[in-house]
TINUTI-754027 format. One record per residue (C-alpha): residue in three letters; residue number from 1; z negated, y, x negated. Coordinates in Angstrom, 3 decimals. Last residue first. Layout:
<selums>
SELUM  type  seq        pz        py        px
SELUM   ala  NUM         Z         Y         X
...
</selums>
This chain:
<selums>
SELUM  type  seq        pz        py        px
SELUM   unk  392   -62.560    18.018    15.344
SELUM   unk  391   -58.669    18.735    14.859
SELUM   unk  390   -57.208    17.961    18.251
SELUM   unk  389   -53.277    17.124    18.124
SELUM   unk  388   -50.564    18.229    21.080
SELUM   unk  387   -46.979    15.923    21.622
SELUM   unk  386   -43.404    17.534    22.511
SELUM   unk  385   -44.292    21.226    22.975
SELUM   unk  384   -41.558    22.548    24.248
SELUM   unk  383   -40.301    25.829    22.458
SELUM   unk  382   -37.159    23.937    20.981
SELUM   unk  381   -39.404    20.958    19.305
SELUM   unk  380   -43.058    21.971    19.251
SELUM   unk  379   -46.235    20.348    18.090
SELUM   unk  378   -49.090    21.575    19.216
SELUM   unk  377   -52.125    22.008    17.403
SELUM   unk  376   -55.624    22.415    19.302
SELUM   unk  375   -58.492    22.788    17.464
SELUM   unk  374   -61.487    20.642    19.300
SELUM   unk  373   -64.228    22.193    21.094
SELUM   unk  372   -64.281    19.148    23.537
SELUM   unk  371   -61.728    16.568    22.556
SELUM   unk  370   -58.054    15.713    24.292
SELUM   unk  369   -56.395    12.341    22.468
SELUM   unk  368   -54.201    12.289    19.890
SELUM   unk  367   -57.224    12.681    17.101
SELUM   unk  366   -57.541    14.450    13.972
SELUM   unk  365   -60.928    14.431    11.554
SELUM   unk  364   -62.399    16.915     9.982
SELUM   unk  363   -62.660    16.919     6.209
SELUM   unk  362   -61.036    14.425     3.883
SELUM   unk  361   -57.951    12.033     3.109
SELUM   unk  360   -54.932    14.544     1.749
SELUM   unk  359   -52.080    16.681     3.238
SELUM   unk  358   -49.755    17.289     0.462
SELUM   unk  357   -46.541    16.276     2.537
SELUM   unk  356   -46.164    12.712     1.458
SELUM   unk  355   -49.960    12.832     2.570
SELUM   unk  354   -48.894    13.169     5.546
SELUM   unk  353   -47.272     9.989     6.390
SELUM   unk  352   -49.750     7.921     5.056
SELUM   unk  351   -52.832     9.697     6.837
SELUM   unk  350   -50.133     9.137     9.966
SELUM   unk  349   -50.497     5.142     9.005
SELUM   unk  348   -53.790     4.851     8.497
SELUM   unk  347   -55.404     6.969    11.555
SELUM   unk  346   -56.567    10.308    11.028
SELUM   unk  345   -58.694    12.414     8.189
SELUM   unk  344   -57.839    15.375     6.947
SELUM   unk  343   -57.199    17.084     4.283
SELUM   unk  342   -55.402    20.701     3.276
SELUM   unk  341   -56.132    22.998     6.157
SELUM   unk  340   -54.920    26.736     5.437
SELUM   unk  339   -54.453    27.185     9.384
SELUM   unk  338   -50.535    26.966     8.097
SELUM   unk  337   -51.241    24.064     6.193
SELUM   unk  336   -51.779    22.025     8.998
SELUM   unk  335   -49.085    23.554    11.428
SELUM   unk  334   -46.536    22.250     8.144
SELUM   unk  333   -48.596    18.708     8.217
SELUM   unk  332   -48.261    18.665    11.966
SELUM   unk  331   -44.342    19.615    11.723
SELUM   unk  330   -43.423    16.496     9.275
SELUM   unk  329   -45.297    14.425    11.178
SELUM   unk  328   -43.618    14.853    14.252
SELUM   unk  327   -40.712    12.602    13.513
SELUM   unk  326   -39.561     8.883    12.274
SELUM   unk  325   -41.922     7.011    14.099
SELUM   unk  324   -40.549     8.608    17.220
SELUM   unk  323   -36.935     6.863    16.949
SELUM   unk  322   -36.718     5.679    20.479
SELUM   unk  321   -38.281     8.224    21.977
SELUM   unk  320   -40.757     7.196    24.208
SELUM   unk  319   -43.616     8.244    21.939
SELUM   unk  318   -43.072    11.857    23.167
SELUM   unk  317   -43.232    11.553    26.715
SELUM   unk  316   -41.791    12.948    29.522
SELUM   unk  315   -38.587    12.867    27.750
SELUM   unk  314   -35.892    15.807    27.812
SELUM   unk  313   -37.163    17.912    25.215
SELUM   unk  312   -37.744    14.876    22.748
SELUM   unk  311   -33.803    14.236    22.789
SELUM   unk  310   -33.259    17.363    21.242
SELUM   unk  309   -34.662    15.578    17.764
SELUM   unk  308   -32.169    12.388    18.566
SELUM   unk  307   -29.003    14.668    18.368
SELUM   unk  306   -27.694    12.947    15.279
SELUM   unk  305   -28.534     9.281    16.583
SELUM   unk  304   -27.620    10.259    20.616
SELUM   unk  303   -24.294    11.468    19.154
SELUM   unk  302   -23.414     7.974    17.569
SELUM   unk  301   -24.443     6.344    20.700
SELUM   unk  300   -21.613     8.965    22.811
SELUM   unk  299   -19.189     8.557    19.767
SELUM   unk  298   -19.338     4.455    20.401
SELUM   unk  297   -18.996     4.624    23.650
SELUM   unk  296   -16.294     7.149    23.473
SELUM   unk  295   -14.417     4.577    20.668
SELUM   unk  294   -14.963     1.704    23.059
SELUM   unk  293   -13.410     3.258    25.991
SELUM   unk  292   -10.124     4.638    24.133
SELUM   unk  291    -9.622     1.222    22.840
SELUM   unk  290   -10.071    -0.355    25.977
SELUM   unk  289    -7.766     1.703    27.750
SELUM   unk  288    -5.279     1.554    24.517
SELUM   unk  287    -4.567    -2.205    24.620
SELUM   unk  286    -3.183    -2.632    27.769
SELUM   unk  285    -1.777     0.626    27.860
SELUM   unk  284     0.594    -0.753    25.225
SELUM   unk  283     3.427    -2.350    27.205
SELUM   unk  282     5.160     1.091    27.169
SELUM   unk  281     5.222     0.761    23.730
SELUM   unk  280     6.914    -2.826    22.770
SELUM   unk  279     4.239    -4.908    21.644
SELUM   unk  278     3.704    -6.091    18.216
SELUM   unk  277     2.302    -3.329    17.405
SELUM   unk  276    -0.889    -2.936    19.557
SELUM   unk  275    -2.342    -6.999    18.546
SELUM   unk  274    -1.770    -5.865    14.837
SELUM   unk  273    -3.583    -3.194    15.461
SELUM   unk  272    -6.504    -4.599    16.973
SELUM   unk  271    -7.053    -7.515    14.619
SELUM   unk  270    -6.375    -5.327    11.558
SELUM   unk  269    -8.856    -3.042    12.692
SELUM   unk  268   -11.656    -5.196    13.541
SELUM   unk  267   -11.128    -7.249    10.384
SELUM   unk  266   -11.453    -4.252     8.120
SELUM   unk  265   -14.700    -3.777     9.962
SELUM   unk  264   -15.803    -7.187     9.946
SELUM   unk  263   -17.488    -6.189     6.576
SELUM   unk  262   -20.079    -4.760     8.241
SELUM   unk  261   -21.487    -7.771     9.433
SELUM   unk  260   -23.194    -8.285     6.028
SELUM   unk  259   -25.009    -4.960     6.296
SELUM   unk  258   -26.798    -6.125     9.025
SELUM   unk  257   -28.862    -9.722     7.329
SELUM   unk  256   -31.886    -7.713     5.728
SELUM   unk  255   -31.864    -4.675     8.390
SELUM   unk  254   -32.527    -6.771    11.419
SELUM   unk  253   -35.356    -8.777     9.992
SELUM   unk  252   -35.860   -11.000    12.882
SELUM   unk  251   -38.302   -11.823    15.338
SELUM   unk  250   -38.825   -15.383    15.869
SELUM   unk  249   -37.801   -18.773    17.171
SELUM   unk  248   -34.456   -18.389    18.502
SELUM   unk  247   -34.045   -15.324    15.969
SELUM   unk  246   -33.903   -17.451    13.776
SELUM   unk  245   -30.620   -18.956    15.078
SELUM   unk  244   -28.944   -15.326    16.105
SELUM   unk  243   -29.527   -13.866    12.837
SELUM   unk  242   -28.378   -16.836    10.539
SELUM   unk  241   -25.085   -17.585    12.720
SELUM   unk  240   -24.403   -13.846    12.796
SELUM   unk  239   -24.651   -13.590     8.556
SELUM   unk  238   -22.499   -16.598     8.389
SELUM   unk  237   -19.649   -15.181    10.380
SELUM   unk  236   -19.514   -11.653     8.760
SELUM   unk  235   -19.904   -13.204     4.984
SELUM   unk  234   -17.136   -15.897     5.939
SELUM   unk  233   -14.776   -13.025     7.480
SELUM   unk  232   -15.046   -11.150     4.602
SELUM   unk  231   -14.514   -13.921     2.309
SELUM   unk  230   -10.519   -13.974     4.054
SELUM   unk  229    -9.394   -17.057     6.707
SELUM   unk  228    -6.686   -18.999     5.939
SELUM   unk  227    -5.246   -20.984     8.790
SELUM   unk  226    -7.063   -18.875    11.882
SELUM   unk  225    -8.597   -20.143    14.779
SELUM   unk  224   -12.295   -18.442    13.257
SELUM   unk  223    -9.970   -15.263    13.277
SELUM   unk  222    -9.402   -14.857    16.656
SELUM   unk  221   -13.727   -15.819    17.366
SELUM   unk  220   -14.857   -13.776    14.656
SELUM   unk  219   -12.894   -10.401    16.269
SELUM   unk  218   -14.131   -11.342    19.795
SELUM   unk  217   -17.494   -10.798    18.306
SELUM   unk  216   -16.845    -7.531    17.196
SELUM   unk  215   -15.090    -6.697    19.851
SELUM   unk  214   -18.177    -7.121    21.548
SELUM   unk  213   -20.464    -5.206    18.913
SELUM   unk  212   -17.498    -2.557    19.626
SELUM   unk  211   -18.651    -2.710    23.253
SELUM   unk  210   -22.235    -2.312    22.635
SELUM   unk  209   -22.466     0.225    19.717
SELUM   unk  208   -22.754    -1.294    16.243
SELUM   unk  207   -26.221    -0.859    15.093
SELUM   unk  206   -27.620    -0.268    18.666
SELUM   unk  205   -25.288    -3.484    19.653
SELUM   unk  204   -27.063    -5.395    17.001
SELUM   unk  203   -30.532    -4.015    18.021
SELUM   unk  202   -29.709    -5.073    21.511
SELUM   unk  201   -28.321    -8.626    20.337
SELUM   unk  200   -31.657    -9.069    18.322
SELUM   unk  199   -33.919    -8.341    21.385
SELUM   unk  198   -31.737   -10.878    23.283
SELUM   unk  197   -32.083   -13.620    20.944
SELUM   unk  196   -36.128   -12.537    20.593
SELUM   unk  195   -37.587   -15.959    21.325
SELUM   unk  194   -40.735   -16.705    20.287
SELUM   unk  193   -42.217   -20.314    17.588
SELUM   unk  192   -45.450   -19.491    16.514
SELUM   unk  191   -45.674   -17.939    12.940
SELUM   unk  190   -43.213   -18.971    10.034
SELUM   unk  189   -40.052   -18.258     8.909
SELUM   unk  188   -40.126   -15.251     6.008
SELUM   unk  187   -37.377   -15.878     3.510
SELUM   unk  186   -37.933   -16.356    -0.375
SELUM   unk  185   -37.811   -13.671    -3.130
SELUM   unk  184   -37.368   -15.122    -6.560
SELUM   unk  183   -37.205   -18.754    -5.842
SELUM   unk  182   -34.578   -18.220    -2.881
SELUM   unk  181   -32.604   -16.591    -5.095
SELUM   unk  180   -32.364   -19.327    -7.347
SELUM   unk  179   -31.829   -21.770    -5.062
SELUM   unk  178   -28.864   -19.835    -3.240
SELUM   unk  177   -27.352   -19.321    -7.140
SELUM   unk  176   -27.674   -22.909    -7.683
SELUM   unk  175   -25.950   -24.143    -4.405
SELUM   unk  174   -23.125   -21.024    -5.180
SELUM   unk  173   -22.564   -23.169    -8.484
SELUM   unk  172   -22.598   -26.532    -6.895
SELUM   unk  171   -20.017   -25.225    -4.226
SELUM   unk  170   -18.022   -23.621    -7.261
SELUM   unk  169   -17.888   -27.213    -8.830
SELUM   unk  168   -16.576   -28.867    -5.051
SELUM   unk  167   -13.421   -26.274    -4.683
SELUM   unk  166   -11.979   -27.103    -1.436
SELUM   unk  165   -10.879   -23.873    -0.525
SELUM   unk  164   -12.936   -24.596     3.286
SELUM   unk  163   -15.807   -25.523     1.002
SELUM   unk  162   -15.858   -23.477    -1.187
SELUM   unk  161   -15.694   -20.465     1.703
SELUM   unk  160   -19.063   -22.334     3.168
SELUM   unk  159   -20.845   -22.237     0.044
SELUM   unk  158   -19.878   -18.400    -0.309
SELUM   unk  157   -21.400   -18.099     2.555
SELUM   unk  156   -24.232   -19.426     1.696
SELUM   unk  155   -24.642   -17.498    -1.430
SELUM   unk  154   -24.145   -14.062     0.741
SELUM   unk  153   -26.922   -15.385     3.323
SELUM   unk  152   -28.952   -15.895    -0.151
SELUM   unk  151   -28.207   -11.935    -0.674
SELUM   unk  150   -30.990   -11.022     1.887
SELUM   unk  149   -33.544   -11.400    -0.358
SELUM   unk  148   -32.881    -8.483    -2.946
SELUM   unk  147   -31.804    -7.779    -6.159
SELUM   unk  146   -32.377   -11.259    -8.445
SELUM   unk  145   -29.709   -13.347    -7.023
SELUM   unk  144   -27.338   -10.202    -6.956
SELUM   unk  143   -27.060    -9.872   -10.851
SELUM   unk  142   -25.923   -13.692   -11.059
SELUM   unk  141   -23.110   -13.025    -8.307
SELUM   unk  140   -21.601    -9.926   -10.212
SELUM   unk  139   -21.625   -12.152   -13.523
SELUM   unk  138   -20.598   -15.071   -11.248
SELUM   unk  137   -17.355   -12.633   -10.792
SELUM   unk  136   -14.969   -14.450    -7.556
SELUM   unk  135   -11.389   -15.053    -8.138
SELUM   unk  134    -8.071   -13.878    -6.045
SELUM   unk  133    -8.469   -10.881    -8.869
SELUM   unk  132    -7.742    -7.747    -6.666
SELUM   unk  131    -9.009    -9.646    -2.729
SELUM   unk  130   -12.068   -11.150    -4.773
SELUM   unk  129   -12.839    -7.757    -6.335
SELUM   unk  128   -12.943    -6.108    -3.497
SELUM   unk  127   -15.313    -8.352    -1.759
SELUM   unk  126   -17.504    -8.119    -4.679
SELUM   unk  125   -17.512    -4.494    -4.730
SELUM   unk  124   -17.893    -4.546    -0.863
SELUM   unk  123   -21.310    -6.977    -0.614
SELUM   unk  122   -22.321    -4.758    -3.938
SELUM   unk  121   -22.712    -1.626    -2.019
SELUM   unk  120   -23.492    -2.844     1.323
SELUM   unk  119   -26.895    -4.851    -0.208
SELUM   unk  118   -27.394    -0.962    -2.171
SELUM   unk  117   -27.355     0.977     1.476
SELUM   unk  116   -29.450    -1.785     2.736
SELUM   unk  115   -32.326    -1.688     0.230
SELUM   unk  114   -34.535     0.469     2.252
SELUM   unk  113   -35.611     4.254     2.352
SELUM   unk  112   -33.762     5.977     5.364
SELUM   unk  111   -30.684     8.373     5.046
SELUM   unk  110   -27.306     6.357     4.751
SELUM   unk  109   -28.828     3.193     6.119
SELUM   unk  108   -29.524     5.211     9.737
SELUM   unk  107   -25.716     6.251     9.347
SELUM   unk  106   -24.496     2.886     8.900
SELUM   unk  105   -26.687     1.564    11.718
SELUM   unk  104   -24.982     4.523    14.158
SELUM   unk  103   -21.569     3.349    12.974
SELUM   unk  102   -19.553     6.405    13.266
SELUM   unk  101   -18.758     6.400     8.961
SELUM   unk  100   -17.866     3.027     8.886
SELUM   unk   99   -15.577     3.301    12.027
SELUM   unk   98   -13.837     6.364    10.511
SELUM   unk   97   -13.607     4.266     6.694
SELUM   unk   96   -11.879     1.842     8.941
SELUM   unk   95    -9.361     4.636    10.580
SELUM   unk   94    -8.818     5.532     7.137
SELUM   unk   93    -7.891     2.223     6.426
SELUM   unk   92    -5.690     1.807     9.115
SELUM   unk   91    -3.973     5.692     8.129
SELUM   unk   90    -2.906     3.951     5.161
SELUM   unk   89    -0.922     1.399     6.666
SELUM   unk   88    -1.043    -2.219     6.249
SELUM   unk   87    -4.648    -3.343     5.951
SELUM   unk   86    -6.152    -5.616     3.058
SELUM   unk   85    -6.085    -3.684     0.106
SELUM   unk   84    -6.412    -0.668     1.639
SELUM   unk   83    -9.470    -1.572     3.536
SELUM   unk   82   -11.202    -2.755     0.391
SELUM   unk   81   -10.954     0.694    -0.820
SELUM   unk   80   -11.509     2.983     2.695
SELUM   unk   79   -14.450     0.495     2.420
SELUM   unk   78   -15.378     1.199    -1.343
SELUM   unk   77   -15.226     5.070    -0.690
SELUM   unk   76   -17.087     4.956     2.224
SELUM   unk   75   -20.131     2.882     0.139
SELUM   unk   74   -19.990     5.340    -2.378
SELUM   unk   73   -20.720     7.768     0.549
SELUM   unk   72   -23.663     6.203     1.303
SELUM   unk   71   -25.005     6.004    -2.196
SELUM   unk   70   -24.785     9.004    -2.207
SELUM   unk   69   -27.092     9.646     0.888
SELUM   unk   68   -29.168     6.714    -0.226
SELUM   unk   67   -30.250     8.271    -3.393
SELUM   unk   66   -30.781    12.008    -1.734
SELUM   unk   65   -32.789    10.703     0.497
SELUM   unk   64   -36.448    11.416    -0.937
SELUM   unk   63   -35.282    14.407    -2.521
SELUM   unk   62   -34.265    15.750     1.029
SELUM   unk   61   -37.616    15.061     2.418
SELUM   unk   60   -39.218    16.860    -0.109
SELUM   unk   59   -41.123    15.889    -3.204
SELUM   unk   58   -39.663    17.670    -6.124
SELUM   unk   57   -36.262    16.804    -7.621
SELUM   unk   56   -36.485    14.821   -10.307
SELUM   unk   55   -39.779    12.936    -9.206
SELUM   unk   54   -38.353    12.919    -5.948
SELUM   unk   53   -35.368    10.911    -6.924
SELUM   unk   52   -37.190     8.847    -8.976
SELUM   unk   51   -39.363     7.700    -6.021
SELUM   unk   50   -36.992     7.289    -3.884
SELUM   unk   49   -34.829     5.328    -5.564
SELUM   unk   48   -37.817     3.177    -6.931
SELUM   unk   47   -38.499     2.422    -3.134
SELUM   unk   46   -35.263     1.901    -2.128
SELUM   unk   45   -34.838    -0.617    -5.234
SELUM   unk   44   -38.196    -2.641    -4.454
SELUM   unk   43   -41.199    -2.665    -4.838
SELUM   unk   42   -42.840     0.778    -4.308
SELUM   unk   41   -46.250     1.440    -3.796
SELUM   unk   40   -46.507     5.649    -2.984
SELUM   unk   39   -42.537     5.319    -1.871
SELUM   unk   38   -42.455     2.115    -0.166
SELUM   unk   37   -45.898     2.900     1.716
SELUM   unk   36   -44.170     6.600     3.262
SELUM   unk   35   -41.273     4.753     3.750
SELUM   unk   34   -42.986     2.183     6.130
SELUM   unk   33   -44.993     4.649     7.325
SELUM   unk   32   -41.674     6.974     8.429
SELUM   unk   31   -41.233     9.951     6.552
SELUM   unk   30   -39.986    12.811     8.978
SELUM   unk   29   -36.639    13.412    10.368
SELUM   unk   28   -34.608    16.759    11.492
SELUM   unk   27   -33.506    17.875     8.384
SELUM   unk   26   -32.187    14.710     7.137
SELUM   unk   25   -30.133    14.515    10.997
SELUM   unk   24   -28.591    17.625     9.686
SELUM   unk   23   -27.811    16.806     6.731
SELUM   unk   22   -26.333    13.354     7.824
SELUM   unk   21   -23.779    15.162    10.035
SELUM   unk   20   -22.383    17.661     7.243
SELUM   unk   19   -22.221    14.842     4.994
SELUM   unk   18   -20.051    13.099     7.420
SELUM   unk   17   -17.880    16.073     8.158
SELUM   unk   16   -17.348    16.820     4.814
SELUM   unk   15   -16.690    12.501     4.073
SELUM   unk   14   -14.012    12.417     6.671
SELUM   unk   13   -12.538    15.706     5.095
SELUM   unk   12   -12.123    14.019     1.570
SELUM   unk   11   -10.568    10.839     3.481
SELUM   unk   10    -8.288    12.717     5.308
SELUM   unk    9    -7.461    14.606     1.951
SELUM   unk    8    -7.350    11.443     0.204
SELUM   unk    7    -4.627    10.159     2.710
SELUM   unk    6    -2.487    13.729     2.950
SELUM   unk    5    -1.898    13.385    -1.215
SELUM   unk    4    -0.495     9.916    -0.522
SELUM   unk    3    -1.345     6.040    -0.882
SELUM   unk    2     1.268     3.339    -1.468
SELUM   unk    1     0.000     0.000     0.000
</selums>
């Protein structure tokens, strides 16, 4: 595929209007407690990330993101990449990079403190380098056994792709590799045996948008009929089959196994289009009307990510929201230090939160709950005051 001057631009102004997005959406958020005990205890690559980060450039909120905000648009770059290699036109794999850069998981990964964004980095190097070379890089795989968990679903794919090629030494390899990673880091299964198969379906259409998650699914099924089927579609497929059985029995680590379905973007497009162009055009409506009402849906849950702070002025109650343990805390430790209070003490996890901010363990203590000769301090989002504190 030839690429022109006019591609790179629509890919330079795809990643200005992503950027422009994700800072606002970074101005809006607060440190979650899981971020908040990643950063002061980290142990793990978002943690370090973070850490160093802030460490270079202050701690802020916008230090603390500024890893996985590059690191997001690295990512862009190696879709639109892989996407080119494997799509026909140019304008497909901007389209791709377009889908990448909607995708309201992608842009939680892009901005919260977690080893996603770098699981998505290396899942597309390698799958890039598979479709260049037509061989895979054990050097690349031998790194990735000792990164994170979630790469032994990427081993076991890879068993499963041996398999199909026929290649029985690389199957013994990929065994190893799976072993080994499972040494380092392990997988949680335990507890009593739940169900959450439709809880993990929600969070996967959340992460995809409903009717693309559809499509989605659709899009393993065509290809799973297939004669030759790419890695990408192996990774995808594998990844699914892990989520959905354990989540049979438990709740499941959404954001260890996500970022391998991601790579059924590529797949998505070159499904659809392919489908589109074979047809003459005024036999194409077919094939538009559901296009044009999966893209809405999926700009309508994209907007309700970015727009998720004016969401609190239309909800009776704050801790509705369904991102609330990423906000207010922020705003109490900035109404803190403007009545010159600099410690406090609250429950664990807000005392976590704040002291990211500089608000330490001591003094008066902070309740949610009314309190008789309490200090009062609101917290307001657009002149509404969206939950009230009592300092006693």
């Amino acid at each position: 595929m030839k690429l022109q001057a006019r591609d790179f631009l629509w890919l330079f102004v795809l990643c200005c209007l992503s950027l422009g997005s994700l800072l606002w959406l970074l101005s809006t958020l607060s440190i979650s407690y899981d971020e908040a005990k990643e950063f002061f205890n980290p142990s793990s690559f978002g943690g370090f990330a973070g850490a160093y980060s802030v460490r270079l450039f202050g701690q802020n909120d916008f230090a603390l993101r500024l890893p996985f905000l590059l690191l997001h648009f690295c990512n862009a770059s190696l879709m639109f990449y892989l996407s080119k290699g494997f799509l026909k036109r140019p304008s497909d794999a901007i389209f791709a990079t377009l889908l990448f850069c909607l995708l309201p998981g992608v842009n939680a990964v892009a901005l919260l403190v977690s080893n996603a964004g770098i699981v998505i980095f290396f899942t597309l190097l390698l799958c890039i380098f598979v479709q260049k070379y037509e061989k895979i890089p054990f050097w690349l795989l031998i790194v990735l056994a000792f990164i994170d968990a979630s790469f032994a679903l990427l081993f076991l794919a890879l068993i499963f792709y041996a398999i199909a090629r026929k290649e029985t030494k690389l199957i013994l390899i990929y065994l190893i590799l799976f072993a080994l990673n499972m040494y380092c880091f392990g997988l949680e299964i335990g507890g009593h045996p739940k169900g959450y198969f439709l809880d993990t379906n929600g969070h996967l259409m959340l992460i995809f948008s409903p009717l693309l998650y559809l499509y989605f699914l659709y899009m393993l099924y065509r290809y799973f009929n297939a004669k030759t089927k790419p890695l990408m579609w192996y990774i995808s497929l594998c990844a699914l089959m892990f989520i959905w059985l354990l989540s049979l029995r438990q709740r499941v680590q959404i954001e260890l196994f996500a970022p391998f379905l991601l790579l059924g973007i590529p797949l998505m497009v070159s499904l659809y289009f392919s489908g589109l162009r074979v047809r003459l055009p005024q036999f194409r409506a077919r094939y538009r009307i559901p296009f044009l009402a999966t893209f809405i849906v999926l700009l309508a849950v994209s907007a309700t990510l970015f727009l998720s702070k004016p969401l609190f002025v239309f909800l009776p109650q704050a801790n509705e929201h369904f991102a609330y343990r990423h906000f207010i805390a922020k705003e109490l430790a900035q109404a803190l230090e403007s009545k010159g209070i600099k410690s406090i003490k609250t429950d664990a996890k807000m005392q976590e939160r704040l002291k990211f901010y500089g608000i330490s363990k001591g003094g008066a203590t902070l309740y949610d709950t009314p309190k008789n000769d309490a200090l009062k301090i609101p917290i307001l989002y657009y002149n509404k005051t969206i939950v009230t504190f009592y300092l006693k």
